[in-house]
Backbone as CSV, one residue per row, in Angstrom:
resi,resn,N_x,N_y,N_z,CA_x,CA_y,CA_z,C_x,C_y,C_z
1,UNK,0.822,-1.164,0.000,0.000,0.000,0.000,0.876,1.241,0.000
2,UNK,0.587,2.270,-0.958,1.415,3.490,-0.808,0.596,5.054,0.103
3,UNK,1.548,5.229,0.850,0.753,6.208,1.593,0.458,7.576,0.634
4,UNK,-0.320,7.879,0.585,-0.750,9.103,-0.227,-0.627,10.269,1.082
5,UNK,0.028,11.497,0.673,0.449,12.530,1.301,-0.960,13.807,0.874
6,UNK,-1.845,13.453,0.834,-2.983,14.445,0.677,-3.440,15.549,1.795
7,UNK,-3.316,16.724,1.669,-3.710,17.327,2.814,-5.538,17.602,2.628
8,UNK,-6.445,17.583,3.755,-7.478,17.889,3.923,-7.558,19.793,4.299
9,UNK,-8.162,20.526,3.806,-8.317,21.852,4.251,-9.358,22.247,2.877
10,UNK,-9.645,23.837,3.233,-10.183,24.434,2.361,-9.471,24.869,1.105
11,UNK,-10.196,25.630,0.290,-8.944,26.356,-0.410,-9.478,27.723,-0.750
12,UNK,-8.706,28.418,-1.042,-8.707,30.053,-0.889,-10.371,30.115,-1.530
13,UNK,-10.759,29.646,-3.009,-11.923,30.078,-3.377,-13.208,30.107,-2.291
14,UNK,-12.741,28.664,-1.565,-13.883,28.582,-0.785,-13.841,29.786,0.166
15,UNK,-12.774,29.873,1.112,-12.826,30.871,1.870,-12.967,31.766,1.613
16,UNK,-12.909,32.846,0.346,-13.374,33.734,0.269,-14.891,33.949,-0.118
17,UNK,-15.328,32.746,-0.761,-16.594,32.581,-0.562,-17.374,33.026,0.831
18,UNK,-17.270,32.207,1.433,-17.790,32.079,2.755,-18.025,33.903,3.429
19,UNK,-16.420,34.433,3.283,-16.041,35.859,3.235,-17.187,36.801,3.045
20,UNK,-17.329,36.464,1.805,-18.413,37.156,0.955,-19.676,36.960,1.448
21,UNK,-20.162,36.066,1.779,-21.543,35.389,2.187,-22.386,35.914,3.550
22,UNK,-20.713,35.887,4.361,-21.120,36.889,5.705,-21.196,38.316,5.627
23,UNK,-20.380,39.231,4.633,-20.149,40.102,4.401,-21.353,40.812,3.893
24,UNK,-22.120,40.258,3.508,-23.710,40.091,2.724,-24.686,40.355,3.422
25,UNK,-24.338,39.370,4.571,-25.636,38.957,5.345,-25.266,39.929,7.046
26,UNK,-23.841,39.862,6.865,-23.875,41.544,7.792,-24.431,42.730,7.541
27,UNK,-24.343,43.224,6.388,-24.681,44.553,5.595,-26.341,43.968,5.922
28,UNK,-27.089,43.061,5.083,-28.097,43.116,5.515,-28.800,43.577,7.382
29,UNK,-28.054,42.904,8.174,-28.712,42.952,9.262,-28.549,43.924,10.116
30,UNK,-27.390,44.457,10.024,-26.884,45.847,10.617,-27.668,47.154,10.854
31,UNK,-28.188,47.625,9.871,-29.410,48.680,9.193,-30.096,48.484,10.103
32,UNK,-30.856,47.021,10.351,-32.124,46.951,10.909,-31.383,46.951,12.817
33,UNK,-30.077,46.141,12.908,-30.371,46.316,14.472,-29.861,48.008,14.908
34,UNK,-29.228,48.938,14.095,-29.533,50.081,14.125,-30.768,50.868,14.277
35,UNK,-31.228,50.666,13.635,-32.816,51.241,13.323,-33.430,50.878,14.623
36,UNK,-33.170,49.260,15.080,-34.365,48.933,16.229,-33.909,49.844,17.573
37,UNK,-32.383,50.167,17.602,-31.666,50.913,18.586,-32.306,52.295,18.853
38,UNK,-32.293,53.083,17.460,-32.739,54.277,17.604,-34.495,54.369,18.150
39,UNK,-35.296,53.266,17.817,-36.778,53.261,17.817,-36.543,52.903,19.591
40,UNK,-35.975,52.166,19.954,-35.777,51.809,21.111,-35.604,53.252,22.325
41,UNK,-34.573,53.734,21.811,-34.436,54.976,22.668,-35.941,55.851,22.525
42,UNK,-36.345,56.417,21.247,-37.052,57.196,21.341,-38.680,56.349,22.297
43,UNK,-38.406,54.925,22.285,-39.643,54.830,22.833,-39.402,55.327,24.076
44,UNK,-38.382,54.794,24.986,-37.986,55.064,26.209,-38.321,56.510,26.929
45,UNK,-37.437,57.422,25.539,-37.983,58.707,25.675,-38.899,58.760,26.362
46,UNK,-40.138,58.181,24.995,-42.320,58.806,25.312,-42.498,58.288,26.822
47,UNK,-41.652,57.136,27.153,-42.110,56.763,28.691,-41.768,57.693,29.839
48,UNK,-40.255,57.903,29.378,-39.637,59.099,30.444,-40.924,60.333,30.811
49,UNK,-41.222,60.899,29.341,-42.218,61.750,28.877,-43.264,61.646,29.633
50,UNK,-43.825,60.542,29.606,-45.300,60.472,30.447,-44.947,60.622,31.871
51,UNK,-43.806,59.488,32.100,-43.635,59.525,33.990,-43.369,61.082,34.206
52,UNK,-42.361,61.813,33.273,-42.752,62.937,34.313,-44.057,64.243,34.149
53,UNK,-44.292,63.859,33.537,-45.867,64.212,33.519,-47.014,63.880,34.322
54,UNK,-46.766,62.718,34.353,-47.275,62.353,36.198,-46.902,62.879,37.004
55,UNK,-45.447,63.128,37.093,-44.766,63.826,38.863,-45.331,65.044,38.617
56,UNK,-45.517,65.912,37.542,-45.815,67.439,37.322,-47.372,67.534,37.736
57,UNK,-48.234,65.969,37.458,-49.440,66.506,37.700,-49.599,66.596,39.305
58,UNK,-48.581,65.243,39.928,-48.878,65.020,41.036,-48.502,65.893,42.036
59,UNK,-47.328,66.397,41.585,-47.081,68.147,42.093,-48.028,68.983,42.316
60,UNK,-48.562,69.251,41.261,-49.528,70.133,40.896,-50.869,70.094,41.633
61,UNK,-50.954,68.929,42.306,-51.898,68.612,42.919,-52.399,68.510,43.935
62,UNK,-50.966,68.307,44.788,-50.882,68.313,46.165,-49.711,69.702,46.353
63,UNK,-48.874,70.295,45.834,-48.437,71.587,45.798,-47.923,71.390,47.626
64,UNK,-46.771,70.796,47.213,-45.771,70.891,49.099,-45.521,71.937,49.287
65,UNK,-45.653,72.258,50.626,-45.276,73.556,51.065,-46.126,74.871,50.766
66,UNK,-47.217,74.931,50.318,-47.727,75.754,49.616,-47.083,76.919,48.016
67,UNK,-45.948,75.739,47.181,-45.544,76.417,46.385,-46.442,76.763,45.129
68,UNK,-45.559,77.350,44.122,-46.092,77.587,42.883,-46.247,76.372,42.316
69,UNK,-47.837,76.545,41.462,-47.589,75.311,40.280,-47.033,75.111,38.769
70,UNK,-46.531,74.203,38.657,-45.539,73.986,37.504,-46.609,74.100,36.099
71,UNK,-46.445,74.887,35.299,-46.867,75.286,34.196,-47.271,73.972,33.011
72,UNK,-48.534,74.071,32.500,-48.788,72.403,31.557,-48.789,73.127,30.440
73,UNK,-48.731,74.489,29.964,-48.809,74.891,28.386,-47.834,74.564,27.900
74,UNK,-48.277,74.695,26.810,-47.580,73.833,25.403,-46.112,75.089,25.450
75,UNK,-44.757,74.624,25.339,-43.530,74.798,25.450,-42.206,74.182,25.978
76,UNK,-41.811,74.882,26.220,-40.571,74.677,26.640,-40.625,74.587,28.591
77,UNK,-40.127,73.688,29.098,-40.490,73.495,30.729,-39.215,74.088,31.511
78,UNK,-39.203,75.022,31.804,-37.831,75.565,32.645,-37.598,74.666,33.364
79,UNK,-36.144,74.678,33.886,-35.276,74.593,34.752,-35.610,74.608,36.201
80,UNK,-36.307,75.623,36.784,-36.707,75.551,38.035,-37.809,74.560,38.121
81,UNK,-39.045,73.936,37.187,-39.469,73.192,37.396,-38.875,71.406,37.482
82,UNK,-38.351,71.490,37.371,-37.790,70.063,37.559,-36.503,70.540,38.970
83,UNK,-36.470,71.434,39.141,-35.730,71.764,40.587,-36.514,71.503,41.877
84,UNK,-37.997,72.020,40.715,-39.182,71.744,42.280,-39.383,70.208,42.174
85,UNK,-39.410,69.521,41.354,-39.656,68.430,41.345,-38.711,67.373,42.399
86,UNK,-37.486,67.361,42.206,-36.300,66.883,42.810,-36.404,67.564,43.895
87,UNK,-37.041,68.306,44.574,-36.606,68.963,45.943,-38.041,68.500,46.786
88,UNK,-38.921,68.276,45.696,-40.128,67.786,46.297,-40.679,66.039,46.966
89,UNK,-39.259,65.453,46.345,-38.571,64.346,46.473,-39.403,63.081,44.971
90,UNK,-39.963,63.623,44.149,-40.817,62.997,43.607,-40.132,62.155,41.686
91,UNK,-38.384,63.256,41.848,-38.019,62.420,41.150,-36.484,62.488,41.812
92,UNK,-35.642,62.187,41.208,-33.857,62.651,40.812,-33.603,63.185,39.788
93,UNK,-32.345,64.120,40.109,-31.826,64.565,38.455,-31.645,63.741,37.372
94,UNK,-31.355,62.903,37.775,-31.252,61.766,36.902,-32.383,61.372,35.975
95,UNK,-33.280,61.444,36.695,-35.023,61.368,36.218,-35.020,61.776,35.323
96,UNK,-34.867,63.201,35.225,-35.163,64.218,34.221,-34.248,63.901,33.480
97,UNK,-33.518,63.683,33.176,-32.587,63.647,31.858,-33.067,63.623,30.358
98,UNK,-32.503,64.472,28.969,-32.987,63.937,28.458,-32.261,62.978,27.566
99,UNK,-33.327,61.734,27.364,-32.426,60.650,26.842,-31.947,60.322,25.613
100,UNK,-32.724,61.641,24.420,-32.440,61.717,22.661,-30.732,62.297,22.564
101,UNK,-30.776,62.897,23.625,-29.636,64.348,23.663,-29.136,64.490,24.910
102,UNK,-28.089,63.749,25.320,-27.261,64.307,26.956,-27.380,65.587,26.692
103,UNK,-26.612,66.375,25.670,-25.795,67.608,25.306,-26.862,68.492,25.956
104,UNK,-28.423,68.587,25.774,-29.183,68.893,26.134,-29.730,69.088,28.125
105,UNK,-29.211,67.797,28.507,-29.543,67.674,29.831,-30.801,67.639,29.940
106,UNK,-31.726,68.750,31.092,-33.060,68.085,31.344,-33.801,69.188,30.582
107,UNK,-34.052,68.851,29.144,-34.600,69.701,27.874,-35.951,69.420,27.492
108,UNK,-37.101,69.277,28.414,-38.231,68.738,27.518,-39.403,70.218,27.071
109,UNK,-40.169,69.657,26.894,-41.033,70.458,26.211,-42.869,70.296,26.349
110,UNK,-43.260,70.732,26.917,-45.092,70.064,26.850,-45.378,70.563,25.227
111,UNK,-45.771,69.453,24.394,-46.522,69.931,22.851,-47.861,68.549,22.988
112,UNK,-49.010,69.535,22.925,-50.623,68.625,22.680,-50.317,67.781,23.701
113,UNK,-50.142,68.326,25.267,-50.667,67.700,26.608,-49.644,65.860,26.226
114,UNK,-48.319,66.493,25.543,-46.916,65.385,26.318,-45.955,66.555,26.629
115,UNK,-45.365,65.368,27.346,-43.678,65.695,27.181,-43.277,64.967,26.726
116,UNK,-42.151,66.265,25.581,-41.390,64.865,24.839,-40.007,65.692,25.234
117,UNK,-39.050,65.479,24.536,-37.328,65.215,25.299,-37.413,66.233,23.923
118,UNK,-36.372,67.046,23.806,-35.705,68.003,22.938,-34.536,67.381,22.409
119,UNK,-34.883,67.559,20.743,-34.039,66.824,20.314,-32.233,67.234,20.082
């Protein structure tokens, strides 16, 4: 019997095949787990949005200390209101954050009875 010296492996065509195949099917899937990332945050956002819209009503409602109440028209929500909020113990700074835009910090806005986060 003669021993045959054959090596078993791939060979370049294949492997670059294969290369290609993933390279394909990355590009495909990428887009979408991007996309689900960004839809993801902004949902988070609308939730942030509502909870503190609750603390503003619930503020607003029981008013500690006999302060001022925090404003629901459609705009821009200052700064001191989310100061009363955090001092009223009903959120943290952290709470408020907004989550589209650090750069922003605690940036929201009441438009058609929400809050949404400034983009």
């Amino acid at each position: 019997m003669i021993a045959r010296n054959i090596k078993r492996g791939f060979t370049l065509i294949e492997i670059l095949i294969v290369v290609v195949i993933l390279g394909v099917l990355a590009a495909l899937v990428v887009p979408s787990v991007t996309s689900a990332l960004g839809d993801a945050k902004n949902e988070a956002a609308d939730a942030r949005g509502s909870q503190i819209l609750t603390m503003i009503t619930r503020y607003n409602q029981f008013l500690p200390g006999g302060g001022t109440a925090i404003s629901t028209t459609d705009g821009a929500i200052a700064a001191a209101s989310f100061t009363k909020l955090t001092a009223a113990g009903y959120c943290t700074a952290a709470d408020v954050e907004n989550q589209l835009n650090a750069a922003h910090a605690a940036s929201w806005t009441f438009a058609s009875g929400k809050v949404i986060p400034t983009p």
